[in-house]
N, C-alpha and C positions, 0 to 999 in steps of 0.2 A: 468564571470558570470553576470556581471551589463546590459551588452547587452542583453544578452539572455533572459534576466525579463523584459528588455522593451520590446523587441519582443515578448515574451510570452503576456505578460499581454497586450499589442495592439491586437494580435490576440483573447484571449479570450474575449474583451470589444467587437471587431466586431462580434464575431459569438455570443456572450451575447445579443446584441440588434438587430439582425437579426433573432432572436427566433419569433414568433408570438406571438400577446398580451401586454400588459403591464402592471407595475406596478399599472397602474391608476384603471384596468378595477376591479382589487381585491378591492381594497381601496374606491371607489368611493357606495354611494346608493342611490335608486330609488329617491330619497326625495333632492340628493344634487344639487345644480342650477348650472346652467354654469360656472357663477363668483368662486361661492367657489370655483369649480373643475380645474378652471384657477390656484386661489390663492396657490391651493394644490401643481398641477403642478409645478408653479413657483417654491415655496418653498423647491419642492425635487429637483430643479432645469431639470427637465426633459423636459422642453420646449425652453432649449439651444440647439446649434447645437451639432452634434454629437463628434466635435473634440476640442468644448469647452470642452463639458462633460469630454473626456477623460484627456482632458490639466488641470482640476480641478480635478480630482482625481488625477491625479499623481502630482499630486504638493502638495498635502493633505496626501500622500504617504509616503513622501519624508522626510515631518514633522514626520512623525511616527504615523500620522491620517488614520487608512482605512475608516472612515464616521461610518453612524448607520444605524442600519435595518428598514427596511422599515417597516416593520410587527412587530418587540417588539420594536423598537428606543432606542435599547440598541446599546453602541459602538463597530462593529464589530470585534475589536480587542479581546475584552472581553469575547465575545461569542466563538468564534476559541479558545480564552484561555481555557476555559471551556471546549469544547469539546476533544482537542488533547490527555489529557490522558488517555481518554479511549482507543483511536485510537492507541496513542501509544504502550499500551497494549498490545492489541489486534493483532498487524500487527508485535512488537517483539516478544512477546510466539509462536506467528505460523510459523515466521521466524526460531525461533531455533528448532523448534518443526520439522519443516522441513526440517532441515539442518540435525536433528540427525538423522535422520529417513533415508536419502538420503544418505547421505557418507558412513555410514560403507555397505548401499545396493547396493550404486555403483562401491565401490572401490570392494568386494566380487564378484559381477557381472565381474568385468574387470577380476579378477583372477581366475575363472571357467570358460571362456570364449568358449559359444557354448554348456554349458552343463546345467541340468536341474534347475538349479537358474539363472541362467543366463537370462530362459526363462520365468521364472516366473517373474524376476526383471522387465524384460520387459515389459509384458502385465502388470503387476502392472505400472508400469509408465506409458503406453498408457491410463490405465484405466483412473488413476489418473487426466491428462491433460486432457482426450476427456470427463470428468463426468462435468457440468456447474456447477458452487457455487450455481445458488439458487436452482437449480434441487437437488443436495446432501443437501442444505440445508435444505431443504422441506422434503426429505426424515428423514434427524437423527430426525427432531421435529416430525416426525408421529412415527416412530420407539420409540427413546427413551425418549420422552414427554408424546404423546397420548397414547399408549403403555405398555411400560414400566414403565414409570413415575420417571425415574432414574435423567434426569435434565431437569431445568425449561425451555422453549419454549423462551421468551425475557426480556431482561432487562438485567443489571447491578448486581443490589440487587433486594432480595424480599423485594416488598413491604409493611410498616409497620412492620417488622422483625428488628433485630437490626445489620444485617449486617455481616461482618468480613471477614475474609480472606477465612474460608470455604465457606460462602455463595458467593463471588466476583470467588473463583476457581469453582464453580457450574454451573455459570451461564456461564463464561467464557470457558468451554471445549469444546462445542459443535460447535461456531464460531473457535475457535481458529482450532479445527480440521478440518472443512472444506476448511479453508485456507490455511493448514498442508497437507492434501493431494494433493491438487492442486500446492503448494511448490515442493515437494516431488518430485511429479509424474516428472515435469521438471526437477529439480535437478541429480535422477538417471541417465538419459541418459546421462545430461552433465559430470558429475564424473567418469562414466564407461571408456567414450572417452577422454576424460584428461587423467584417470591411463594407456588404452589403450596405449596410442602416449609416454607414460616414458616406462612402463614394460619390451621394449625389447631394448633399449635403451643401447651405450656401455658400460656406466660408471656402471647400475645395473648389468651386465655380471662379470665386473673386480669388484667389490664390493662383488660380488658371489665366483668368483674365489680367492677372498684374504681372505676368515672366514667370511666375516660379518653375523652375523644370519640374520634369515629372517624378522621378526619383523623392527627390525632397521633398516634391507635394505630398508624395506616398508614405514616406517615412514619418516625416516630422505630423502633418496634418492628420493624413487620414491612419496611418496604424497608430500612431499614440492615443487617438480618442479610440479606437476599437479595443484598446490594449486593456480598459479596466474591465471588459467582458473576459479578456483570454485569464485574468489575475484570478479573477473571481471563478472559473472554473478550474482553474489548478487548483488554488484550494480545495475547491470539489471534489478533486480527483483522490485524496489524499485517502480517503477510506476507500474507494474503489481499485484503488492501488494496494490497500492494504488487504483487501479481499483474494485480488487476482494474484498476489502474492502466496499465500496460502496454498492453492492448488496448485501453480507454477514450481513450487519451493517443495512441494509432495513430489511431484514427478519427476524432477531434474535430481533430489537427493540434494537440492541445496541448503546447506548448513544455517538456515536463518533463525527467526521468531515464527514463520509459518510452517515452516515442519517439525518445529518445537511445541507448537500450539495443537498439529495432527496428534501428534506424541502423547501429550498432556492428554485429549480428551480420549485417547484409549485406553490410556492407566488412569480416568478417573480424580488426576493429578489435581486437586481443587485448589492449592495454595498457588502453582505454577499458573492455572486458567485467570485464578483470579490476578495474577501482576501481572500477566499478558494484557487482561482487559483494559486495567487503570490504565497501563503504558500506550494500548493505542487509544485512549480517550486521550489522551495525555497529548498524544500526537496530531489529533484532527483539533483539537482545543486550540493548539500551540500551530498549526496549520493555515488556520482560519483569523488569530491573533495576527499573525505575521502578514494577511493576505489587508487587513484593515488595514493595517501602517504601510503598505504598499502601494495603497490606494491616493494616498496624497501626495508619495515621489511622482508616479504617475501621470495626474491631475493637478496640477498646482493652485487649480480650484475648492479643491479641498483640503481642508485643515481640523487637524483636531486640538481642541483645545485643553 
């Protein structure tokens, strides 16, 4: 994992400052002279070479310093702190939200196979994958905001309100379902073809043939062997979750890492972009770690040693 953060995070500092513009052109005004704008320069250190730059933040890294934001000169670490549990929120409810929604549709789909749920599962998962987040997202806020008036448009909480869990479950249903469909929609196909490749399988035959009911056949036999396919694409999911996040977290005004990350690259914010990046490296690393050791409760065929 340690390499791969280097590699990541070298790659995201080159295509970070291969953006057009700069931190200065925000920060600087009509009234400031050369010198100050020198002095400023210096200061954020942006008038080093490019591989100084990089050789000083990661050595500031290392300490457990990601630097301060250009735009609040709060410590970036502090700021990511602050934002993650919304994000985490937000990206777990739609994960499971998605996952429930997905399984019993796919595994049903695999077991009528060819016949009229089958097809509907289908087109629902086509739907699902080929509908954009902020297109469906734009849609539920005209629908059930403008509209209806059933839940609030963005934010967290209402504002000036006293909060709680009902007002945090209000605002939260409408992102979290957008992301829930888009989950979903992927999820179907892949489960369908998992149960598909066990269902006719010899051991479910002789497990048929010796009493076992069906139920039990289903669970224990055939979804536990289908189950290291579903493991191994949640993992998967975990940066496309982190993506769909981003523009879902724009449009709703939700308080996370992806409309801190819109934020960041308007202002140029490069200490901010850069802990954003390590942090979701950090998260599909720690994603993919987690999904390997998963694989052996799973399977009790395999073992690591």
């Amino acid at each position: 994992m340690i390499p791969i953060l280097l590699g990541v995070s070298l790659v995201n500092f080159c295509i970070i400052r291969l953006v057009p513009g700069s931190p200065m052109d925000l920060m600087v005004s009509p009234t400031m002279t050369a010198e100050a704008r020198s002095i400023l320069e210096h200061n954020l250190g942006l008038d080093a070479p490019l591989y100084r730059q990089y050789i000083s933040w990661l050595f500031q890294v290392v300490q457990g310093n990601l630097g301060y934001s250009y735009s609040t000169y709060r410590p970036v670490s502090q700021i990511i702190a602050d934002r993650i549990p919304a994000t985490v929120l937000l990206m777990g409810s739609a994960l499971i939200l998605g996952l429930a929604l997905a399984i019993p549709l796919g595994v049903i789909s695999a077991l009528k196979q060819h016949r009229l749920f089958d097809y509907l599962a289908t087109f629902t998962a086509f739907l699902g994958v080929s509908t954009p987040n902020f297109f469906l997202g734009l849609g539920c806020i005209y629908l059930f905001s403008v509209k209806l008036k059933l839940f609030p448009s963005s934010g967290m909480y209402t504002l000036g309100a006293a909060g709680g869990l009902g007002d945090l479950l209000r605002h939260l249903a409408m992102p979290c379902t957008v992301l829930a469909i888009n989950i979903c929609g992927r999820f179907i196909r892949y489960v369908r073809s998992a149960m598909l490749d066990v269902l006719y399988q010899d051991y479910l035959r002789t497990a048929a043939a010796k009493g076992v009911p069906f139920l039990p056949r289903l669970r224990i036999h055939a979804f536990r062997n289908a189950l290291l396919s579903i493991i191994t694409l949640t993992g998967l999911e975990i940066p496309s979750l982190l993506g769909g996040a981003v523009v879902t977290e724009q449009i709703f005004s939700w308080p996370g890492i992806g409309r801190l990350t819109i934020d960041a690259i308007m202002t140029r914010d490069y200490p901010v972009l850069m802990g954003l990046n390590l942090m979701a490296a950090i998260m599909v690393l720690t994603a993919s770690l987690i999904t390997d050791l998963l694989y052996a409760l799973a399977d009790p065929r395999i073992k690591y040693a």
